[in-house]
LOLUMMAR-443009 format. One record per residue: x, y, z of N, C-alpha, C, O in turn. Coordinates in steps of 0.1 Angstrom, whole numbers, plus 5000, padded with zeros to 4 digits. Atoms other than C-alpha are relative to their C-alpha. Layout:
# residues N
XYZXYZXYZXYZ...
//
This chain:
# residues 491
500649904991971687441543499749945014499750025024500650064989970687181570501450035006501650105015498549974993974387181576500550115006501250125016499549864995974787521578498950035014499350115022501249984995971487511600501049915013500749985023499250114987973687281628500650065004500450085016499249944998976687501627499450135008500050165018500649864996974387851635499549965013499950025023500450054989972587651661500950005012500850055023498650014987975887551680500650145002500750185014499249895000977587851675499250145003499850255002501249904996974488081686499549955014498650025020501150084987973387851717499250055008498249995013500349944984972788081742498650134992497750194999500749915003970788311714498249955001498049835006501350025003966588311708500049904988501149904982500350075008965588071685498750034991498650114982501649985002961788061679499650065018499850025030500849964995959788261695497849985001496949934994502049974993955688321712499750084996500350164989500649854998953388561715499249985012498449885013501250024991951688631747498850064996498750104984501449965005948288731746499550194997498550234992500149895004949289111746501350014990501850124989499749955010951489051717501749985005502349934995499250034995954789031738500649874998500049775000499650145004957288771727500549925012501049965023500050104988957588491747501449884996501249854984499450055006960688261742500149855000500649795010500650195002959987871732501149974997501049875004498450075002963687761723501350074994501450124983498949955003967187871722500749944990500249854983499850075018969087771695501149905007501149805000499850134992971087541718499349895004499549775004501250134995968387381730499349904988499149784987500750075015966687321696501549874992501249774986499250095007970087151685500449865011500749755009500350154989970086931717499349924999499549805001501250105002966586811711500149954987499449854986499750065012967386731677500949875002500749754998499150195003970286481682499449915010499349785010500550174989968586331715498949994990499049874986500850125009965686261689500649934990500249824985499150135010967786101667500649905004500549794998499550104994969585911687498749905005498649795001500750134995966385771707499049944985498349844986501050095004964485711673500749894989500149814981499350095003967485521659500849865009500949755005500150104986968585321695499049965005499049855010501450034991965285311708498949974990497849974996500850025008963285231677500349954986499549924978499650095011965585101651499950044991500249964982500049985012964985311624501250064990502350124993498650025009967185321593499650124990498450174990501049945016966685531559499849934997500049814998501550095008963885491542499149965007498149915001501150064996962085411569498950135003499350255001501649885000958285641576499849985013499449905022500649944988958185821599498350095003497850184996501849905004954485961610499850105013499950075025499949894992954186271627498850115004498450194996501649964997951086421646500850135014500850125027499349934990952886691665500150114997500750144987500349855003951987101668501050074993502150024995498449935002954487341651500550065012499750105021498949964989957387451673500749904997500949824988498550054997960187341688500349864997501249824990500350135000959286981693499849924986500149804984500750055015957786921653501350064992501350024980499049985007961287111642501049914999501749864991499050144994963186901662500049834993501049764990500650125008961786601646500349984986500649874981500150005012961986711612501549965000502049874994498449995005965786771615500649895004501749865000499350164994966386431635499449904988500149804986500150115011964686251606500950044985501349974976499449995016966386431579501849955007502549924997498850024999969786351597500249825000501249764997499450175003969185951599499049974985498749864982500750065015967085951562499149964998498949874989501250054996963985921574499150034989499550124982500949935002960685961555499150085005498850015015500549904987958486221573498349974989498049984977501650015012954386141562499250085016499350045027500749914992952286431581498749955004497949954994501050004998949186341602499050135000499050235007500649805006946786641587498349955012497549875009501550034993943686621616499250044996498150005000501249995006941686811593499449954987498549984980501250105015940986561565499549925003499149864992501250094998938886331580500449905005501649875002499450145000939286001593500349934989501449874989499950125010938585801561501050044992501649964985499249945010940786041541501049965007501649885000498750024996943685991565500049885003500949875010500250175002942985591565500249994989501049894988499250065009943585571531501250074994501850034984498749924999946285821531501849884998502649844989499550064989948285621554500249934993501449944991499650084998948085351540500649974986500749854985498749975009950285401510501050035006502050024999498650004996952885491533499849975013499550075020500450014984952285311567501850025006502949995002498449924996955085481590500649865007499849765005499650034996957185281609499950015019499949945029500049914988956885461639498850105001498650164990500449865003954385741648500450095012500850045022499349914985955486031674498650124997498350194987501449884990952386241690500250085008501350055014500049914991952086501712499149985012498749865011501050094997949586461740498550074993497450024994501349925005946986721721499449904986498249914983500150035009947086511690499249835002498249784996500650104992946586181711498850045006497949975001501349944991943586361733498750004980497949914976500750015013941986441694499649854994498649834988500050115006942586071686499349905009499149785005500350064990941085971719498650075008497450095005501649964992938986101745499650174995498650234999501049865002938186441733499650034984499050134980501049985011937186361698499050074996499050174989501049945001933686421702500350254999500050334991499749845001934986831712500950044988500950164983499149935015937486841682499849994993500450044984500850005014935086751657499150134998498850194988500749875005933287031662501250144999500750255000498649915005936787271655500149944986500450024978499750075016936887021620501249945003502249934995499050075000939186851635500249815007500049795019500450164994939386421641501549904993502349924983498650095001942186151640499549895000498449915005500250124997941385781639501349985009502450045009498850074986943185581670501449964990501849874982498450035003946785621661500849864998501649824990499550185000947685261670500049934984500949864979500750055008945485171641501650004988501849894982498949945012948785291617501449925006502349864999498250094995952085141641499850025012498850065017499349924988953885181671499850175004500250254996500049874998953285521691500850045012501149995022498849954990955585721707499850155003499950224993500449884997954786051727501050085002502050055009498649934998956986321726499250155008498050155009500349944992956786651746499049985017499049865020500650034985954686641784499249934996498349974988501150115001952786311786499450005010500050025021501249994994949186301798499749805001499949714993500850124994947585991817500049894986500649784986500850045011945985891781501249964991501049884982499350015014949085891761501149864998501349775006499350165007951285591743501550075012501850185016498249994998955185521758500750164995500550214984498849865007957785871755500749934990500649814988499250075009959985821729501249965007501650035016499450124990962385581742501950165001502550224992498849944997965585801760501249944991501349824988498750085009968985781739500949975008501550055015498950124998971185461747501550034991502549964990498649995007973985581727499950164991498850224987500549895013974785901704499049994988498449904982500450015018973386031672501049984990502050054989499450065011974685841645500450154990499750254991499649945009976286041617499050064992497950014993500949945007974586261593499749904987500649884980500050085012972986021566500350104986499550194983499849915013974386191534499649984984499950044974500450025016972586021506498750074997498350175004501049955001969586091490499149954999499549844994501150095002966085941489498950095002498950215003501049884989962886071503499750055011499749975020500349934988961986301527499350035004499450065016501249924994958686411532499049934987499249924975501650085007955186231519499250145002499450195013501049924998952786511515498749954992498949884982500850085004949286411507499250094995499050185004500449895006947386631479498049974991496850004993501549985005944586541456499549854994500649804995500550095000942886201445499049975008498650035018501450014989940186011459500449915009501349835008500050134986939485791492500449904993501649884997499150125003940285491473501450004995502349924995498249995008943385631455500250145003499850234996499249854995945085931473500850004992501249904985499050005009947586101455501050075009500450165016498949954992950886201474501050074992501350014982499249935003953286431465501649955010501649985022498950024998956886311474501550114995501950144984498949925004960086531477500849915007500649845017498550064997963686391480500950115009500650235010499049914989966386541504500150114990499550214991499849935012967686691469498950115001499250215008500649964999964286831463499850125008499650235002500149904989963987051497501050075001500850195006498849914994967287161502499850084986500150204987499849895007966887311469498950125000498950244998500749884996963887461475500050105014499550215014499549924992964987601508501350134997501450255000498949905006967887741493499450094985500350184983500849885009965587961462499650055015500150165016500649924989963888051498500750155001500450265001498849914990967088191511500250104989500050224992499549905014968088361474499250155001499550275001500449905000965188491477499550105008499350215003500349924990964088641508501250095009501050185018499150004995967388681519500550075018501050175022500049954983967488671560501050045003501950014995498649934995969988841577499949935016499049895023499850004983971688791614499350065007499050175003500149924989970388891641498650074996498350175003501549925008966889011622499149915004499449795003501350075000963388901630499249984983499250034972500650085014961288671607498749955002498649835004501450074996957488631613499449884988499149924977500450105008956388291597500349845004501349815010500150134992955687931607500449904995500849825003500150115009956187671575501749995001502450095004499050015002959287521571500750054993501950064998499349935010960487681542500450125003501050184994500149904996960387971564501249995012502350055015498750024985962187841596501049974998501950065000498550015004965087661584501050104992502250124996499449895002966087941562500650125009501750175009499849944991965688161587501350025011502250105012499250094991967287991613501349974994502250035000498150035008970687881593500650144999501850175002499249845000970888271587500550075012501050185012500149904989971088361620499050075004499250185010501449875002967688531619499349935016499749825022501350044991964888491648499049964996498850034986501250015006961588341640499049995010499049935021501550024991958388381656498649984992497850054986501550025004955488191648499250045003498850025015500949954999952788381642498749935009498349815009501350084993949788331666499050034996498850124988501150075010946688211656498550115007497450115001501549925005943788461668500850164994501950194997499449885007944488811648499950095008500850175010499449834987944089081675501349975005502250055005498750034996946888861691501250044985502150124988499550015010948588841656500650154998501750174995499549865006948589241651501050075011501950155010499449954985949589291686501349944998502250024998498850085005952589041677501450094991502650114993499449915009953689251647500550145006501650195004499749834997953189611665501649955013502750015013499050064990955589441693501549964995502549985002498750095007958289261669500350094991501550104991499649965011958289481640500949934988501949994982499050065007959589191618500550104989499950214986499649985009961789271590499549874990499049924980500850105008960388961572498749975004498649945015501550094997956688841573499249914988498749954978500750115009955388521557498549955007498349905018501150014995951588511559499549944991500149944980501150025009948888371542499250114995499150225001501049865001946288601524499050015013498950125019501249994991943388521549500450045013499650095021498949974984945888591580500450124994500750205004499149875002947388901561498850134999498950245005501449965005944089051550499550145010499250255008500949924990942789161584501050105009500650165019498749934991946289331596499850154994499450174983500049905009946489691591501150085008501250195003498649945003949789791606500949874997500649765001498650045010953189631587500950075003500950195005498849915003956689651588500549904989499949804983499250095008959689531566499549984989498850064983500650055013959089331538498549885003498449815013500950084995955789121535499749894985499449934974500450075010955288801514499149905008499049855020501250084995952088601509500149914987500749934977499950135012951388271488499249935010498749955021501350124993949387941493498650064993497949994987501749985008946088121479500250174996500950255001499949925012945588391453500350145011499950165022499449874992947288741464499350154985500050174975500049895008945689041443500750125002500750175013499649854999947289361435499550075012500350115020500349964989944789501461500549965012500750045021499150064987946289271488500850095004500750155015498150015002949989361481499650165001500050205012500349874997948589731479499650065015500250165020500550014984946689701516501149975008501350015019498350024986950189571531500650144997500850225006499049834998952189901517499150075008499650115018500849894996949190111526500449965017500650065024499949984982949690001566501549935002501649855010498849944996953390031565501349904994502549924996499150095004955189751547501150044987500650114978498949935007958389831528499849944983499750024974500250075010957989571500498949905002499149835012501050045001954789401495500049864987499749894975499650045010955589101475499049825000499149735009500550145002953388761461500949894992501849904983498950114999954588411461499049914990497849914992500550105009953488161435500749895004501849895001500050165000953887801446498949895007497849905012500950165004952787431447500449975017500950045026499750084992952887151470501249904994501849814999499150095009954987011439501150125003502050095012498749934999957487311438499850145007499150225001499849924992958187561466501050035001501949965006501049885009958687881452500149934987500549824985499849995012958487901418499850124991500450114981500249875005957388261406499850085015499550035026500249934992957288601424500050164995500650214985500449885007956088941421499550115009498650115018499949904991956589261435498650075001497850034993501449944998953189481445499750094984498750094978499349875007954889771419499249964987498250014981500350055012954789561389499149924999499049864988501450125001951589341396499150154997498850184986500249895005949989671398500050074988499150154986499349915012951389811368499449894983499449914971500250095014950189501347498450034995497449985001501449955006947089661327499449884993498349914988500150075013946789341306498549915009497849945019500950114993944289041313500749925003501749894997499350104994945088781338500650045010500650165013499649984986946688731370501850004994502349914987499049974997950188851372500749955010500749995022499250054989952788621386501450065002501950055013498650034999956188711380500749964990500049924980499250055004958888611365500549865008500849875020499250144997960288231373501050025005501950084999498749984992962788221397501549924996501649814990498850105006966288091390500249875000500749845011499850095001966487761381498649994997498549884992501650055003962387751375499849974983499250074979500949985013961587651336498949994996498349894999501449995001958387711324499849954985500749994977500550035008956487551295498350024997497750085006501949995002952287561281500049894994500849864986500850145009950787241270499150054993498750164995500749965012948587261239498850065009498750185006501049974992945387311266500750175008499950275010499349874998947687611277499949985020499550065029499550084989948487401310501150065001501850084991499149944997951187581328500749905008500349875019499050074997954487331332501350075004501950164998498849914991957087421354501149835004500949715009498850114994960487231358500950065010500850185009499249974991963187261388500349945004499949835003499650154994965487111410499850025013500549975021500849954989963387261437498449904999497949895010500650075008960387021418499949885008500949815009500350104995958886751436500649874994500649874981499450095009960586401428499149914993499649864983501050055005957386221420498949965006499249935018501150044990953786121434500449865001501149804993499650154996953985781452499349924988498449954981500050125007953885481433499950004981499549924973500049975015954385671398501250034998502050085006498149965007957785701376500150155005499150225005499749895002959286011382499850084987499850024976500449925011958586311359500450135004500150205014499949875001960186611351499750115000500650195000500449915004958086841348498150025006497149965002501149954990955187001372498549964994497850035002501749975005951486961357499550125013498950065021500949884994950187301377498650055002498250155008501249955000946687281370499350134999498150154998500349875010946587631359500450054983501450054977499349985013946387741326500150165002499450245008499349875002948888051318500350074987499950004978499449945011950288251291501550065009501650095021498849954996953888381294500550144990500950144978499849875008954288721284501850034995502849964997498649975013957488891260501350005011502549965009498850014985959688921294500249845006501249805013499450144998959388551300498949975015498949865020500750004989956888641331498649914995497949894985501550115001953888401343498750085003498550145013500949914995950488571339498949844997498949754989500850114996947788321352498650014995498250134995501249985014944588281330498949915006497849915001501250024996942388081353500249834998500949794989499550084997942387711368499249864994497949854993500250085009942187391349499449905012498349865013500350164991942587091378498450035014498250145019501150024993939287011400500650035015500949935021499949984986940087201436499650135000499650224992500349854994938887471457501250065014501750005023499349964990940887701474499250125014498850245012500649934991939487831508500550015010500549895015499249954992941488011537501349944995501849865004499250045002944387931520500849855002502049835002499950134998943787561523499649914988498449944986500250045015943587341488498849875004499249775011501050084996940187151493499849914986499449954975500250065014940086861468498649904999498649795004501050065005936486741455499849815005499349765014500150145001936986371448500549915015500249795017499750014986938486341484498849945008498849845014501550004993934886361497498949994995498149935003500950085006932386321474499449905000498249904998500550114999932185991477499049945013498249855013500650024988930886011511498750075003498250075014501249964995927786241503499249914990498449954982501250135016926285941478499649945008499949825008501350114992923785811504499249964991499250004980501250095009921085581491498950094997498050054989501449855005918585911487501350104997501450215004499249905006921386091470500449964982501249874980500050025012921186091430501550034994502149964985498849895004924486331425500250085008499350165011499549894991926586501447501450064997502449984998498849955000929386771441500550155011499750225016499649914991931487011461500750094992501650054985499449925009932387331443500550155008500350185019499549874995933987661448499050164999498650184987501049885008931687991444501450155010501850145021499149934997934288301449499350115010498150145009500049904990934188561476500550124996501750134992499649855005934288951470501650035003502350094995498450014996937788921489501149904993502249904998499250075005939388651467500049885007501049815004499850144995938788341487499049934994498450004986500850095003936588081480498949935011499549885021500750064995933087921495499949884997499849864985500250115002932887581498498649954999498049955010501250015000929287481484499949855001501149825000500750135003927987121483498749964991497949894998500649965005925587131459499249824996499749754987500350174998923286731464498550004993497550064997501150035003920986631444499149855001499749754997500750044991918186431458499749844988500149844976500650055008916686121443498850005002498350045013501349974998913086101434499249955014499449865021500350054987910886091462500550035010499750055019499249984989913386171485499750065010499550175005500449884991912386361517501250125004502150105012498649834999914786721518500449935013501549885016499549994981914386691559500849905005501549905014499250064989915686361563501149954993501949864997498750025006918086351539501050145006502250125008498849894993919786681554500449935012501649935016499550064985919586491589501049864997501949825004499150105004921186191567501450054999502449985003498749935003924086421559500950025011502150015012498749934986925386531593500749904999501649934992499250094999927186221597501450024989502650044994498850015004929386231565500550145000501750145003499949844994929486641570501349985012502450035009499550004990931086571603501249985000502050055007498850075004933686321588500750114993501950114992498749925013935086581563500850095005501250174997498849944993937486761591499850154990498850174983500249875006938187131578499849994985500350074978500550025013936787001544498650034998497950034988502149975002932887071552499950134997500750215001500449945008931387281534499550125005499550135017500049924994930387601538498550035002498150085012501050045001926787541528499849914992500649874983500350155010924887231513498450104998497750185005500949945010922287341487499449864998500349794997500950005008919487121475499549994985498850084981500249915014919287101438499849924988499049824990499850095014919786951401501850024999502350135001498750015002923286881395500450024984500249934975499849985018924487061358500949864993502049814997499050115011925786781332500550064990500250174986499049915013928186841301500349884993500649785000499450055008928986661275499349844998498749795007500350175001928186271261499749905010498649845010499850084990929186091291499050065013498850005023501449924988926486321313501350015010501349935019499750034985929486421337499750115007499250215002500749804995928886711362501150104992502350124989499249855004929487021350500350135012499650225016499949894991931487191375499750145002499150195011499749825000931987561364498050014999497550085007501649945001927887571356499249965017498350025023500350044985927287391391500550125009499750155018499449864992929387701407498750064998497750075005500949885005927387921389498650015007498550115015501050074992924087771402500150045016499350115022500349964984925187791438500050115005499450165015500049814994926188161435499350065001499250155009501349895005923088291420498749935011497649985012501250074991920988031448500850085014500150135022499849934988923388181475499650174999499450235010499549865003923388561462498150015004497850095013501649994993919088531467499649955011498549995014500450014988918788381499500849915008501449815004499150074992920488271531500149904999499149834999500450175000921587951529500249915008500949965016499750054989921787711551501349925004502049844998498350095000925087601570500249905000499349825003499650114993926987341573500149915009501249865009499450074986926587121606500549935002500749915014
//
């Protein structure tokens, strides 16, 4: 598909590529599809001439989406790079020990990512957003318009781009659930992605010359190889609806929390990343969408199930209604009734573990007489909130001050299907409430878009022999402490 993604590029030059939105909704146009295949090979060339890198080598990338962060991807996947994502909202310590299971070779910045990592810290912490000094990780190399503050450009190319590397290895580090001392990464292989790009394509199937609203990769490259237009969606929602009434995609890839507040639709609309109910998928037909359809996948395998508004609807039974398994997806139950999913779309393995066939999903499912996935409620320890996978053990460790007996971070559900992030800390004896809350701001501050939505005060429920917390009764607790009285936020 990358290949085919080269050929459409060249042979389209002069057309739109990705698109904007101005602030009344009007598209604005960020790169032609010439241009995008120009900045692709001059980055490959200068980060193989001007920086020596080979496959296999880690690449680290702190750079907005668009043109410039597409560019990138496609210049690393052409010399065999590995691509490990700087995420500015997991914290410093989280992305310090991230990192350093895969320290990059290289990092390439933008200057907004640099400014975050530098002098404007203090103002991007309060957005949830913070970088430790980039340096700290390798060499930095600034790409798009450099500011006063920022590292060397990435070095101009001394010679062509070298040939397309055609083997296979890894491609992309993504960084998922474990704790500060031992992150756990999710690794996909070239293999890997192109096959899940290609279920993309099967299944959404872009056409020429058609608009495609949607930002993630799995969205653009498809897109983009088809001949399609993409315009990333913009980020406040008056802008966002004004966007749609203006474009009228034929495709739209949204999240629920972005799809939610829209109330005209065209085309077809799929949503995934966090739970989509029947009601959702019902609210997109109701304001004008042709097919209304949810997406079931991982950070391990993207897609993997999918399911029309019609027939999620239609399912009277108990349980959440995924779908049927897309071609090539196999599905299994572990005795706990753990939902295992194999493919060759299927992540190749988390770092520094054998490879394994076969997904652990952390949901437990049943699979009904049609072979379809109906979802029964979630096994592995994470909260899902704005369609961002917030994992416990990540941060925890950082509200165990010395006047802290027991502290966990749990999910309490929202009338709309999202999730509150609670903190729920229990004190040790003695302890003073007031200056243990003023003790908190500190690690609060650290936990980037991971702080909490409120911190509670409390006794921490236990279970079983080993006294450990008991999550689901700890939920429970903060619902029925939030559901009686305001609680207090987060700072």
């Amino acid at each position: 598909m990358l290949d085919q993604l080269a050929r459409t590029l060249r042979e389209g030059a002069s057309r739109p590529a990705l698109l904007a939105a101005t602030r009344t909704g009007s598209p604005r146009v960020l790169a032609r599809c010439g241009d995008l295949a120009d900045l692709a090979e001059r980055y490959a060339a200068a980060l193989h001439h001007g920086h020596g890198l080979r496959a296999g080598d880690t690449l680290g990338l702190a750079v907005r989406p668009g043109p410039g962060a597409l560019a990138l991807l496609l210049a690393a996947d052409r010399l065999g790079l590995r691509c490990a994502v700087f995420d500015p909202g997991a914290g410093p310590e989280v992305l310090r020990a991230r990192l350093a299971l895969a320290p990059p070779a290289l990092v390439v910045a933008d200057a907004a990512a640099q400014a975050v990592a530098g002098w404007a810290r203090p103002l991007a912490r309060r957005l949830r957003l913070e970088l430790p000094p980039l340096a700290a990780f390798g060499p930095v190399a600034t790409v798009g318009p450099r500011r006063p503050w920022c590292a060397r450009p990435l070095a101009e190319p001394t010679g062509p781009a070298p040939a397309r590397y055609e083997g296979d290895g890894d491609a992309v580090v993504v960084f998922t659930s474990g704790t500060t001392s031992a992150p756990r990464a999710v690794v996909h292989s070239r293999a890997s992605l192109a096959a899940g790009m290609r279920a993309v394509d099967a299944l959404v199937r872009p056409r020429p010359g058609r608009t495609v609203l949607g930002g993630t990769t799995f969205v653009l490259v498809p897109a983009l190889a088809a001949g399609a237009v993409v315009a990333l969606p913009a980020v406040r929602t008056a802008v966002l609806q004004r966007q749609v009434d203006r474009l009228a995609p034929d495709e739209t890839y949204l999240t629920p929390p972005r799809l939610r507040p829209l109330t005209r639709l065209t085309g077809r609309v799929w949503t995934g990343s966090a739970p989509a109910d029947a009601g959702l998928l019902r609210r997109a037909k109701r304001a004008g969408a042709r097919e209304a359809w949810g997406v079931y996948a991982l950070t391990e395998l993207f897609p993997a199930a999918a399911v029309e508004e019609r027939d999620k609807s239609a399912h009277d039974g108990p349980g959440d209604l995924l779908g049927h398994p897309l071609p090539g997806v196999r599905t299994r139950l572990a005795d706990d009734g753990e939902l295992l999913l194999a493919a060759p779309a299927a992540r190749d393995r988390y770092l520094g573990e054998d490879p394994d066939p076969w997904v652990r999903t952390g949901d437990r499912a049943r699979l009904d007489p049609d072979g379809r996935i109906v979802l029964a409620g979630r096994l592995k320890d994470m909260v899902l909130r704005r369609a961002e996978n917030i994992y416990p053990g990540l941060y925890e460790p950082s509200l165990h001050l010395p006047e802290v007996e027991l502290a966990v971070l749990v999910g309490v559900p929202d009338p709309d299907g999202d999730e509150r992030l609670v903190a729920l800390v229990q004190p040790r004896p003695g302890a003073d409430p007031r200056r243990l809350r003023a003790a908190l701001h500190a690690p609060l501050a650290r936990m980037g878009t991971a702080r909490p939505d409120a911190v509670l005060l409390g006794p921490v429920p236990l279970t079983g022999r080993s006294r450990k917390p008991d999550r689901p009764a700890a939920a429970r607790y903060c619902a029925a402490h939030l559901a009686r009285a305001k609680p207090r936020r987060a700072r």
